[in-house]
PAZA-226632 format. One line per field, with one value per residue (C-alpha): residue number from 0; residue in one letter; y, z, x. Coordinates in steps of 0.02 Angstrom, whole numbers. Each point is the difference from the previous one (the first is absolute). Layout:
i = (NUM	...)
aa = (A	...)
c2 = (Y	...)
c3 = (Z	...)
c1 = (X	...)
END
This chain:
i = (0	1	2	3	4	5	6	7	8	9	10	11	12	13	14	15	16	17	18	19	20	21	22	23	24	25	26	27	28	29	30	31	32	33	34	35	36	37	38	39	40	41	42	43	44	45	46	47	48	49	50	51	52	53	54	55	56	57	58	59	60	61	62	63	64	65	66	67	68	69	70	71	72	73	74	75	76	77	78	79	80	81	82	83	84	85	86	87	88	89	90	91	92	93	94	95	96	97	98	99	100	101	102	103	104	105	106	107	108	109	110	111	112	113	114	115	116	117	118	119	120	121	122	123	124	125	126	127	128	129	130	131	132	133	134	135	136	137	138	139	140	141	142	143	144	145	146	147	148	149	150	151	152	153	154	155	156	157	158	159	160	161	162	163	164	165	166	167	168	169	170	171	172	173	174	175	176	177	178	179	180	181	182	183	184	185	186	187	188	189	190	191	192	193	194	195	196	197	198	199	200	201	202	203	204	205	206	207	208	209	210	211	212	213	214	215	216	217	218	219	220	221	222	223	224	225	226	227	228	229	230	231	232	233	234	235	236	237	238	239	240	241	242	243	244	245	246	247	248	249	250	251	252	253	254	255	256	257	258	259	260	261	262	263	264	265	266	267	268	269	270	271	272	273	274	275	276	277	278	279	280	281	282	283	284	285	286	287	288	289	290	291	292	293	294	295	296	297	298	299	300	301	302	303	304	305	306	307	308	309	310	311	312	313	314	315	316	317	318	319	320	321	322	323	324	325	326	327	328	329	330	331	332	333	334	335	336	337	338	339	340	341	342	343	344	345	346	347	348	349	350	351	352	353	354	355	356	357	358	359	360	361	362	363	364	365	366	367	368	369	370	371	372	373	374	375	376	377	378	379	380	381	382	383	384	385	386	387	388	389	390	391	392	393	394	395	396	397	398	399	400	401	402	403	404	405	406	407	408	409	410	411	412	413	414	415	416	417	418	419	420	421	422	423	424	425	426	427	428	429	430	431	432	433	434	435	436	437	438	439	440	441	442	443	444	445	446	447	448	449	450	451	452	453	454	455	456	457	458	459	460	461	462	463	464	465	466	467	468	469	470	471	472	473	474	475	476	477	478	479	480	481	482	483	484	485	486	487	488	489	490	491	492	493	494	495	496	497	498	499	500	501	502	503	504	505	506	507	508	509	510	511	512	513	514	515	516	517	518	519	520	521	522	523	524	525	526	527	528	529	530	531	532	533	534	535	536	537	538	539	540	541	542	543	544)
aa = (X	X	X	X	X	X	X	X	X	X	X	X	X	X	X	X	X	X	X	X	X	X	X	X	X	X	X	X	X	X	X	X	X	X	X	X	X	X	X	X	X	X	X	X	X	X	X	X	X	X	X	X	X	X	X	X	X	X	X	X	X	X	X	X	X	X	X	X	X	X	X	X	X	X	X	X	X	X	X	X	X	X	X	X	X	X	X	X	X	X	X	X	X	X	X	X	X	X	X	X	X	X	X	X	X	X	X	X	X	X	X	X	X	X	X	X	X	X	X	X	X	X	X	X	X	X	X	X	X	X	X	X	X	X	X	X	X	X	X	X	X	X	X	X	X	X	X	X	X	X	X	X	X	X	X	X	X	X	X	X	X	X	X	X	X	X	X	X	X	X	X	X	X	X	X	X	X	X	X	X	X	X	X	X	X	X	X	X	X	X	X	X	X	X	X	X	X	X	X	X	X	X	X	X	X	X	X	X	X	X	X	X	X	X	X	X	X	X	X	X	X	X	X	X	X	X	X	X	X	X	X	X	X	X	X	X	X	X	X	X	X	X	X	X	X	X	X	X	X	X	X	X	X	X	X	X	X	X	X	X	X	X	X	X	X	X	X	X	X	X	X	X	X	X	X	X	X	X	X	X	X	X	X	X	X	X	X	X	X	X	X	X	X	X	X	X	X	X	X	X	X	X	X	X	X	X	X	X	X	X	X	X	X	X	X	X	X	X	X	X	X	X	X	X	X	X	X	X	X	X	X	X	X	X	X	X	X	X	X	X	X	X	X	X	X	X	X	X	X	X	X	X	X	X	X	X	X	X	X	X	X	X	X	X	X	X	X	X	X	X	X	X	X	X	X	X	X	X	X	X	X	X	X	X	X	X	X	X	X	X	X	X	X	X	X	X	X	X	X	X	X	X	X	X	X	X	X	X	X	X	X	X	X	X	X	X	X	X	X	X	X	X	X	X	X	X	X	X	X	X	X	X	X	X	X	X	X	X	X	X	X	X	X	X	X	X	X	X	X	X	X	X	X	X	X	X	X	X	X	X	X	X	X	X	X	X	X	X	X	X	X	X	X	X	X	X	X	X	X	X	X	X	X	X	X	X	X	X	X	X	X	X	X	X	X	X	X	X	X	X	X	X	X	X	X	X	X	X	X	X	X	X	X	X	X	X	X	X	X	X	X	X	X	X	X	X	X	X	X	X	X	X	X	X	X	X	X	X	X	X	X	X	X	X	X)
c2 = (-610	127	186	138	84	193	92	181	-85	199	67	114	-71	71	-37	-182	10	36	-124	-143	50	-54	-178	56	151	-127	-130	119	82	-146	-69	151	103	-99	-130	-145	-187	-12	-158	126	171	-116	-59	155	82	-154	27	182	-27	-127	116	137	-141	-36	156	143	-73	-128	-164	-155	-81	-160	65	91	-131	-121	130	-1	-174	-37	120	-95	-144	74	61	-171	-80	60	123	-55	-187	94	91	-174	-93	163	13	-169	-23	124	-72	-161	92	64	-149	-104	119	23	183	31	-37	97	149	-7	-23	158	74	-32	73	166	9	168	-6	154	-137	-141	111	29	-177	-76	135	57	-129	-148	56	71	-187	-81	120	-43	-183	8	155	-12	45	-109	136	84	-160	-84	148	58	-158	3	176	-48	-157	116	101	140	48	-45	170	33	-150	29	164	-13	-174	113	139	-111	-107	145	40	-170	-35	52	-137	-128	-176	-13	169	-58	177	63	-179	47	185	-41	-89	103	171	-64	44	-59	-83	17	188	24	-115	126	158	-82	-42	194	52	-140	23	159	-65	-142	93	109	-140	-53	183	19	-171	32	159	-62	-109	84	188	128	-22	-172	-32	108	-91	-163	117	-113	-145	79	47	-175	-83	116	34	-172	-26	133	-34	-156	25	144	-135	-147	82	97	-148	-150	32	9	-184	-13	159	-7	-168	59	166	-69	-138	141	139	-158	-31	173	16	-148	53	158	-56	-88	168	134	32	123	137	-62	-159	-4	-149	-108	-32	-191	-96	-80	-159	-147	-136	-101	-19	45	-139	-91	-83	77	184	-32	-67	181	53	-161	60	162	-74	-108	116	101	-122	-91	184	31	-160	29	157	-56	3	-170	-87	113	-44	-183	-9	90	-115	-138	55	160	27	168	26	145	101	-32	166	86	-64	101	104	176	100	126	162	141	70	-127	-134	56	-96	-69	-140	-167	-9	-173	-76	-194	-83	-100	-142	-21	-56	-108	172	117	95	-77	-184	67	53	-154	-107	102	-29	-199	-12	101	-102	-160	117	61	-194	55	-146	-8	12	169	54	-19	76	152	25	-18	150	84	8	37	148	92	-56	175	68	-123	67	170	-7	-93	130	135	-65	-16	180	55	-142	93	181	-94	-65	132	149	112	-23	46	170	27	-22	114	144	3	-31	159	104	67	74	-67	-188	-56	23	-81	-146	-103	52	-83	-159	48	-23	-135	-108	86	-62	-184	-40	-57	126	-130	15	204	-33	-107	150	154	-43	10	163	84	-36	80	128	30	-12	160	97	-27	-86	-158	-158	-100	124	11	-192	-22	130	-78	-158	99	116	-145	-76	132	-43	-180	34	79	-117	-123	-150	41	102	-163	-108	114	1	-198	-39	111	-57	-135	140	103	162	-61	130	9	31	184	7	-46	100	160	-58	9	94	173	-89	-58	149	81	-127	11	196	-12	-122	119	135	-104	-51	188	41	-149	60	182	11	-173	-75	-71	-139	-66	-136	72	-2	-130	101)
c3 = (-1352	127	40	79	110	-32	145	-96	-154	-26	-11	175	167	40	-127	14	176	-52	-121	131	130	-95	45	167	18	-101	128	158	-79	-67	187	102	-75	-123	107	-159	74	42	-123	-158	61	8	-185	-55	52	-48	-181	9	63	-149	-97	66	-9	-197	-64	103	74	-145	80	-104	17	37	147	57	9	60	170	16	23	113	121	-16	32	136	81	27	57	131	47	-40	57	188	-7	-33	135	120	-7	1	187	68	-88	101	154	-31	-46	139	151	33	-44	109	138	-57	-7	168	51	-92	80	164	-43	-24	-64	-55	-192	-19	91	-85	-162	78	28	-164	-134	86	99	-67	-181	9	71	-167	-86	48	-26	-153	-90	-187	90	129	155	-92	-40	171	114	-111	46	166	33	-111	145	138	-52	-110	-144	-165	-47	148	14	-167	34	149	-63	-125	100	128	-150	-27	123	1	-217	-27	111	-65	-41	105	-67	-182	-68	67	-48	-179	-6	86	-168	-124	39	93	168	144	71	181	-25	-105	166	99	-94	-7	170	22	-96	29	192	-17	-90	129	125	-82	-102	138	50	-178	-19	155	-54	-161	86	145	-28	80	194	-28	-17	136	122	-51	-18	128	-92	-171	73	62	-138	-135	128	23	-173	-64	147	-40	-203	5	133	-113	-157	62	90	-85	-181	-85	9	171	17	-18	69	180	-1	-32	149	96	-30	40	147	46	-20	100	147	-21	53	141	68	-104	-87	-83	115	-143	-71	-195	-55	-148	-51	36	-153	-115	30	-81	-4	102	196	73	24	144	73	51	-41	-77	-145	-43	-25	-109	-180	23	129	-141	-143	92	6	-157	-88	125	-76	-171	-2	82	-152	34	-15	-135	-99	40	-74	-157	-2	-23	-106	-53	-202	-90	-140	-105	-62	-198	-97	148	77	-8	-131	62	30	137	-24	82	132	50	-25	-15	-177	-107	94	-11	96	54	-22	85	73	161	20	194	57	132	90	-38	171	-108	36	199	31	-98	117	171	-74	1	144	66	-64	79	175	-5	-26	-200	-109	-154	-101	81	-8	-192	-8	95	-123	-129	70	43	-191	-68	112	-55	-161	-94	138	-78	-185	52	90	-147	-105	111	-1	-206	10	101	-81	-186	80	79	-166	-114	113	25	192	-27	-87	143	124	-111	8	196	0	-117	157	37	204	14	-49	192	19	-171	43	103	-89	-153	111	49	-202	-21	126	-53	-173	24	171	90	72	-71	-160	22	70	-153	-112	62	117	-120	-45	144	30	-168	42	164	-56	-145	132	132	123	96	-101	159	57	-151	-58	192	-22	-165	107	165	-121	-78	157	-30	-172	64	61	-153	-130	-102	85	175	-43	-91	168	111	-90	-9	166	59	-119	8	105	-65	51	-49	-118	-154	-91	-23	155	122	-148	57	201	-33	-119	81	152	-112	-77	157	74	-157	15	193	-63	-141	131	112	-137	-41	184	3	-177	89	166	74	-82	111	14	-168	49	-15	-150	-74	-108)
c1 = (782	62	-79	73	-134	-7	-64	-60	-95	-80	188	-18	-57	-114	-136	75	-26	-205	-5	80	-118	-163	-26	36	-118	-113	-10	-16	-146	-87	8	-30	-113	-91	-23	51	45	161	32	-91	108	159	-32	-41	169	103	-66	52	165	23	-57	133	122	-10	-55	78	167	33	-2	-5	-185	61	121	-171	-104	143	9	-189	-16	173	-95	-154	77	99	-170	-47	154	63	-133	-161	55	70	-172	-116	111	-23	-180	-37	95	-125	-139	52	34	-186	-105	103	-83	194	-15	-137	116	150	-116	-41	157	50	-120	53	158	-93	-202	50	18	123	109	-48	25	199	26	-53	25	171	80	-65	-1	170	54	-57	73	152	-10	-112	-39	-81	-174	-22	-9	-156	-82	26	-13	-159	-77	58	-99	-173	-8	27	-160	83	-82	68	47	85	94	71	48	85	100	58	51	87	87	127	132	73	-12	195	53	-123	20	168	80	-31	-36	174	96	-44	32	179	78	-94	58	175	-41	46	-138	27	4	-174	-89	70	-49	-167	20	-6	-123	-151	-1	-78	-126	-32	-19	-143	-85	-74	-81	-47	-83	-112	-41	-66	-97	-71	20	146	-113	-3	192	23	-94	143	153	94	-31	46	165	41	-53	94	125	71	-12	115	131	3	5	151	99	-8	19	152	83	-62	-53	-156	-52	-92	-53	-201	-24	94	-68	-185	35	45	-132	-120	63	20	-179	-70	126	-94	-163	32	21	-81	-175	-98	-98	-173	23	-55	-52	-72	-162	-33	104	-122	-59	91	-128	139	-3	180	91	29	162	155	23	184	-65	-74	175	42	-41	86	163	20	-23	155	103	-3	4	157	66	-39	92	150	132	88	-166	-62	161	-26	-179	67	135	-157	-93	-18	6	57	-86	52	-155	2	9	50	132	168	-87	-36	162	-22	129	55	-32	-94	161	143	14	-113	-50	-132	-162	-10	-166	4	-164	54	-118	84	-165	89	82	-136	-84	-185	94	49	-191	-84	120	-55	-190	44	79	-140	-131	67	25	-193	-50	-67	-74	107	-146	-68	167	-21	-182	49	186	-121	-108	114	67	-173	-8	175	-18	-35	117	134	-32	10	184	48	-36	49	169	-8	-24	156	119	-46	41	167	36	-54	93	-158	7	208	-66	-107	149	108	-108	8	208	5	-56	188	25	-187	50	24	-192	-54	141	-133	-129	71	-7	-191	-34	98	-84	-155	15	81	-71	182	125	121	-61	7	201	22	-71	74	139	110	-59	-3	183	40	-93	71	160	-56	-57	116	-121	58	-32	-40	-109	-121	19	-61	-127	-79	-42	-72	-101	-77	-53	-127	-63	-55	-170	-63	102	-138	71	-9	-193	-59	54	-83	-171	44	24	-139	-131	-139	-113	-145	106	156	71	75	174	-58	-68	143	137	-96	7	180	74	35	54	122	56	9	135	85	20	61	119	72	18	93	115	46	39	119	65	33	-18	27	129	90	-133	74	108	175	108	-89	-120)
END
């Protein structure tokens, strides 16, 4: 059985446009303003959009329910297994004493916590980013923060703010490795355009995230080291994505803004220091020994995610053992057609059980080689995994359905009527252009998964309108760099990661921290966009658009 999806169901777009939107409108509303459980608000919306699916767009109810649950699956492996892995390593940092000792040595680096905020939420997260992606900067540097003293809230926020800048060259360039072949374009040129665009961005993230945190006086007082921080950071991201590729580019950047930092302080601090309240107590004494072994669980966390990511050694693990197996029902079965493809085309729909080269594997590997490091019994080693589980374990169903939700408006074409409604915007479309990448990472939680959904159509597009190709293909992926801090996924991770606290806040709660911050960006990036459409175009890289 194959189905051709049908993006205006209601015969115009517009109403379509209303009817597509429900789930979605559903699920915001349900979290941030009638406070529901994120797990109950996700299931509520999920039915809807099934409902939209089968009744309004036409979608066979087996092909429905066959997308629901390859995103539930899919929210458990990879993501919710990178998410157990990731929060478990700090738990062991934690119960160890070790963290205790890598907070004062953060510390040292600065007590002030507008830095401290820089060098986790920026730097650091942007570092993990790079190797990892798929969540892991919110959920580590979140952690990070709520041991440092920062209140749950906060930390959330702010690991969401800072996890944005860097998200188009994530996981070693793999949002731009996938947009290359699917729209045609060369894919040295769309690093560069984003290359041009993103560096902007870096440079201000860093104002913006200490201003969320401290107030407009309160950034002011640590301009310098918002400038150095986001400085070296977008140098360093426009040089390697213009003259390397897009591969590298967060995990050298990151390194560098890090470093940048620390050099920094050695000769530069605040006029009034702001610091923490005293981090909570842990029950556990720090630990004693030599201070290196702070570093351990997180040294070795980079690397093996460094390693993991690496595509010889990725290729060789699949090469092992890594099963396809073809989603039944859905497989090859939903046809999407123009303008989305230029044909009618299959949606592939294959479950990779590549445990073996998954970033999950990478961290649970760091957390065993930490655990021998640290000098953990085997058997506490087990009792804490096993806490650790208990404790994301509604966090765990949630993503999982989260991600049934945006697989069924992938598969049924709701979020693709959405996306057409902004590319029917005419002169205008070079400011709606990222913002169609804004809702597509929005909706599926992975600015590869927004490349994958509207690349194609905002080359069409482009090509309609006479707009460069490269320039809004690159434009979909730095627009929804944007989207990730208020997409379910990345919300879910945050309340995760910052949870286990009598203050620690809710799905709602942290989606409402965030969500004109987020909207904001994404508006600054749609008027940069226009002014390289019209006014700056020579920063399009030359006749190859």
């Amino acid at each position: 059985m194959t189905w051709s999806q049908n993006y205006a169901p209601l015969g115009g777009l517009a109403l379509s446009t209303l009817l597509a939107a429900i789930p979605v409108v559903a699920l915001l509303g349900l979290l941030a303003f009638w406070h529901v459980r994120a797990h109950l608000a996700a299931i509520a919306a999920l039915l809807l959009a099934l409902a939209t699916a089968i009744f309004a767009y036409g979608m066979p109810a087996p092909l429905a329910f066959a997308a629901a649950g390859y995103g539930a699956a899919f929210g458990l492996l990879p993501i919710g297994w990178l998410i157990l892995n990731a929060i478990f390593i700090y738990q062991l940092s934690v119960e160890t004493g070790q963290f205790k000792v890598l907070q004062d040595q953060i510390a040292g680096v600065s007590g002030d916590r507008r830095i401290q905020a820089l060098l986790i939420a920026f730097s650091f997260g942007a570092f993990i980013e790079g190797a990892a992606g798929f969540g892991a900067p919110v959920a580590i540097s979140g952690a990070l923060m709520i041991g440092l003293g920062f209140r749950p809230l906060e930390a959330a926020k702010l690991a969401l703010i800072g996890n944005t800048a860097p998200v188009a060259f994530g996981s070693l360039g793999t949002p731009l490795v996938t947009l290359a072949p699917l729209t045609g374009l060369d894919l040295l040129d769309l690093s560069a355009m984003v290359g041009r665009q993103l560096p902007f961005f870096s440079l201000l993230v860093p104002f913006w995230l200490v201003a969320a945190q401290a107030g407009w006086r309160g950034m002011l007082a640590v301009w310098p080291a918002c400038l150095v921080a986001g400085g070296s950071f977008g140098l360093v991201q426009y040089l390697v994505s213009n003259f390397h590729g897009p591969w590298l580019v967060d995990i050298i950047a990151g390194a560098a803004s890090l470093l940048a930092v620390v050099a920094l302080m050695r000769f530069w601090r605040p006029a009034e220091e702001q610091s923490n309240p005293a981090a909570r107590a842990t029950g556990v004494a720090p630990a004693t020994g030599p201070k290196w072994k702070a570093w351990a669980p997180w040294i070795l966390l980079s690397a093996f995610v460094f390693l993991w990511g690496l595509p010889a050694v990725k290729s060789a693990l699949n090469g092992w053992f890594a099963p396809q197996l073809p989603v039944p029902a859905l497989h090859n079965a939903v046809l999407k057609v123009p303008p989305v493809a230029p044909s009618p085309t299959p949606e592939k729909a294959v479950f990779s059980l590549n445990l073996l080269s998954a970033t999950g594997t990478a961290l649970l590997l760091a957390a065993i080689a930490s655990v021998a490091v640290l000098g953990v019994g085997v058997r506490r080693a087990f009792v804490l995994y096993g806490q650790t589980l208990l404790r994301v374990r509604v966090s765990l169903l949630t993503i999982s359905v989260m991600m049934a939700l945006g697989f069924t408006t992938r598969y049924s074409g709701t979020d693709t009527t959405m996306g057409l409604a902004m590319a029917g915007t005419g002169w205008l479309f070079p400011f709606f252009s990222p913002l169609i990448g804004w809702l597509g990472v929005a909706l599926t939680g992975s600015d590869t998964s927004s490349n994958v959904l509207f690349g194609n159509l905002q080359k069409v597009t482009a090509e309609q309108l006479g707009f460069s190709p490269v320039l809004m293909c690159a434009s979909n992926s730095s627009g929804g760099v944007m989207g990730k801090m208020i997409d379910a996924q990345s919300i879910v991770v945050a309340s995760v990661a910052t949870g286990g606290h009598p203050e620690s806040p809710s799905a709602g709660t942290v989606l409402r921290a965030v969500f004109w911050h987020s909207i904001a960006l994404a508006v600054l990036v749609g008027v940069l966009v226009m002014l390289q459409a019209y006014v700056w175009t020579g920063m399009v890289p030359a006749g190859r658009g």
